[in-house]
C-alpha positions, 0 to 999 in steps of 0.5 A: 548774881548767879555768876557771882555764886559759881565763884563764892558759893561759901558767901551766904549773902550772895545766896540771900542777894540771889533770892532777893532777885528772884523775888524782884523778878516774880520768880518765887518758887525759885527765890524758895530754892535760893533760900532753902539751899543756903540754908542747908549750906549756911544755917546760921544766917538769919536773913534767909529765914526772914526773905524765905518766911516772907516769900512762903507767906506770900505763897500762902505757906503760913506754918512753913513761914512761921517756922522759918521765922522762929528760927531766924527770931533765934539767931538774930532777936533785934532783927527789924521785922522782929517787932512785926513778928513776935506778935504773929508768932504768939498766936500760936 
């Protein structure tokens, strides 16, 4: 994957599947990194927010997590965790 990225770095979904990795590897802070840099490169894609809330959660970054959230519930409402979501984000 991380070759994959040298040659496409305009493909937000390889960022995503690179994260993802990340993840599966028990390398959270570097999953984080994945996800923040396509952000900054691709804000418009809605399933980094959705991975990096999930991982800032799991790391106990709750405000930071909902945040994300917010914003990816903004560009993709029908997106499968919306249902869990809404609910955690009208708490506050």
């Amino acid at each position: 994957l991380e070759q994959a990225l040298t040659l496409a770095p305009a493909e937000p979904e390889v960022y995503n599947d690179l994260g993802i990795a990340r993840i599966a590897a028990g390398q959270v802070e570097a999953a984080v990194q994945v996800w923040e840099e396509n952000l900054r490169l691709h804000p418009a894609f809605g399933p980094s927010y959705f991975n990096l809330g999930r991982a800032l959660a799991g790391a106990g970054q709750i405000q930071r997590a909902r945040a994300y959230w917010r914003r990816g519930l903004e560009l993709m409402p029908d997106h499968p965790m919306a249902a869990q979501l809404r609910p955690l984000l009208e708490r506050d």
